[in-house]
Steps between C-alpha positions, in 0.01 A plus 500: 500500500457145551282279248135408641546128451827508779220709723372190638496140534159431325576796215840279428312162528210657273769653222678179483221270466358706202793515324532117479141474361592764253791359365323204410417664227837488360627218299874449584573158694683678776233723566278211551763280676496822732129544592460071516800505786355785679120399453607199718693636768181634630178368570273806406744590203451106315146532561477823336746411225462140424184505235739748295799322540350180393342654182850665433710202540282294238527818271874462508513177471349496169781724379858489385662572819696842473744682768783457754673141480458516886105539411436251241649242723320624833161463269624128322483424868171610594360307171598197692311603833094543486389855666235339683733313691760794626425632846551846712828478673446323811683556846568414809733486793721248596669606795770785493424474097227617212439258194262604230441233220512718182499296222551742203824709692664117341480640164687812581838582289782497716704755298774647717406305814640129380859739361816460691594831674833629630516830678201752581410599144506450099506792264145574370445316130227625270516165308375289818176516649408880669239651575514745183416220269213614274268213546510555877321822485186351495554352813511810697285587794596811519758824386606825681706695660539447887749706717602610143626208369301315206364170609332274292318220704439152348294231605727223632440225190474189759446642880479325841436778708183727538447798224894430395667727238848614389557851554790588250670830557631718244489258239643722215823486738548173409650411907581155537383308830746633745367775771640802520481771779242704297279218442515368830378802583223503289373189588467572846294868389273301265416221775480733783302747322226228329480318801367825656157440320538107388543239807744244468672668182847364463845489261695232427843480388715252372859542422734384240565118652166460703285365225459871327331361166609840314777692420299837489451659830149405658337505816196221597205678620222337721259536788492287769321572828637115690835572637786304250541137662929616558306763760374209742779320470760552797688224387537559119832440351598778285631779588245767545496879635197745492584856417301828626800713331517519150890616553566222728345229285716619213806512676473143541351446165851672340708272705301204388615626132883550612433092601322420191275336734151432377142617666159595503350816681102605577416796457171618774316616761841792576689190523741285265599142550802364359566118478891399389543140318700261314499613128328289286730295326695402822269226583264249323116559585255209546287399194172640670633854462627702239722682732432806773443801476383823690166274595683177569762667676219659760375132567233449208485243261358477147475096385298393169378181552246402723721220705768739593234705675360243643794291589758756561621501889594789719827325548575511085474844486689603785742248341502687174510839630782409676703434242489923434654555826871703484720255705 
């Protein structure tokens, strides 16, 4: 039976929100980091949020700063800014393209997204960063079973895309970030199935190559009603096929493997997309980004300072996205 928060889109919207206020509570700079990012990619959430958050944040600042490495630098950072000055993620169109101005996303770790990467996969190592890390656990949104297989759902830490989590399957198994048959399979059950009930839920993956940031198999989870700006696009340059057969979008998947050729696939609405692209260390990215992934690749665009949203052109970020096209 499924859980009542995936019955609906306000029961999701509802159990997420109250979470974050919740785990404000806690006293672990990640946690905080967490709520802050997420408080500000939505209107309704920061005004909810923000007279916590800014009573938390002078809390910890009068403390000896304890946790991840990745953590205590994210928070020596915000020291610098003043809350009162951050904004909600701000969009808007510029032609075939979406750029959001998220200021905080800046801050975010690379981790295995700024590696060099040869073939399709790495073998899963407990000693990087996973998802079975201890501290992490208080960062979950939510655990259970679905289609019998344990998922543990986890707030993404810095998101730029509505209600965005990582969905990590079978974590115990320790599977590195390379798709498989099975979980292919999965992923189209668990999108089809919630998107039954929520509108505009959607999976993301990212393989090995395409700006995956971890070596522990993961899915992106998000709900978006506005088509993806790749979908009014006729003339986009990478390679892109929608799939209404799970079979025949894994057929091509597996012969993307046998080319060690990088990608990113949607997962939604009884349909996947799948977008092929340079890997990421075949080709220097302008200093506005901090490369492209699943979002980027669909013709969106995350910058963190205010001039590159205002003074980035239509004509730069077709130039830029070309530079992912297979030649």
């Amino acid at each position: 039976m499924i859980d009542p928060i995936f019955t609906s889109n306000q029961k999701f919207e509802q159990a997420f929100s109250n979470n974050l206020e919740k785990m404000l509570e806690n006293d672990e700079l990640g946690v905080f980091i967490l709520v802050l990012a997420n408080a500000l990619s939505d209107e309704k959430l920061w005004r909810q949020l923000k007279p916590g958050l800014k009573q938390k944040f002078e809390q910890l600042k009068s403390k000896e700063l304890q946790g991840a490495a990745d953590d205590i630098d994210v928070f020596n950072q915000l020291i610098e800014l003043d809350l009162n000055d951050l904004e909600v993620t701000n969009y808007k169109d510029l032609g075939s393209f979406e750029l959001q101005y998220n200021r905080l996303r800046a801050l975010r770790p690379k981790r295995m997204s700024g590696a060099s990467t040869k073939g399709m996969s790495l073998d899963f190592d407990e000693n990087t960063f996973n998802f079975n890390k201890p501290f992490l656990q208080k960062e979950l949104f939510w655990q259970g079973k679905f289609f019998s297989k344990n998922i543990s759902l986890f707030y993404n830490k810095f998101p730029f895309a509505k209600l965005h989590g990582l969905v990590v399957v079978e974590a115990e198994q320790q599977h590195p970030q390379l798709m498989s048959a099975e979980l292919h399979q999965f992923a189209w059950m668990m999108a089809n199935s919630i998107g039954l009930n929520i509108k505009g839920f959607s999976l993301a993956y990212n393989s090995y190559g395409a700006y995956a940031s971890v070596n522990h198999f993961h899915l992106q989870c998000f709900i978006r009603e506005k088509p993806l700006p790749i979908e009014n696009n006729d003339k986009h340059p990478l390679i892109n096929y929608w799939f209404n057969s799970v079979g025949d979008a894994w057929e091509f998947i597996e012969s993307l493997h046998r080319d060690e050729q990088p990608y990113h696939l949607i997962y939604r609405d009884q349909a996947i997309l799948c977008v092929v692209r340079q890997r990421q260390d075949d080709y220097e990215h302008a200093d506005w980004t901090s490369g492209y992934a699943w979002y980027e690749a669909c013709g969106g665009l995350s910058t963190y300072t205010l001039e590159d949203f205002d003074q980035l052109t239509e004509a730069q970020l077709n130039e830029e996205l070309l530079k992912l096209k297979i030649t």
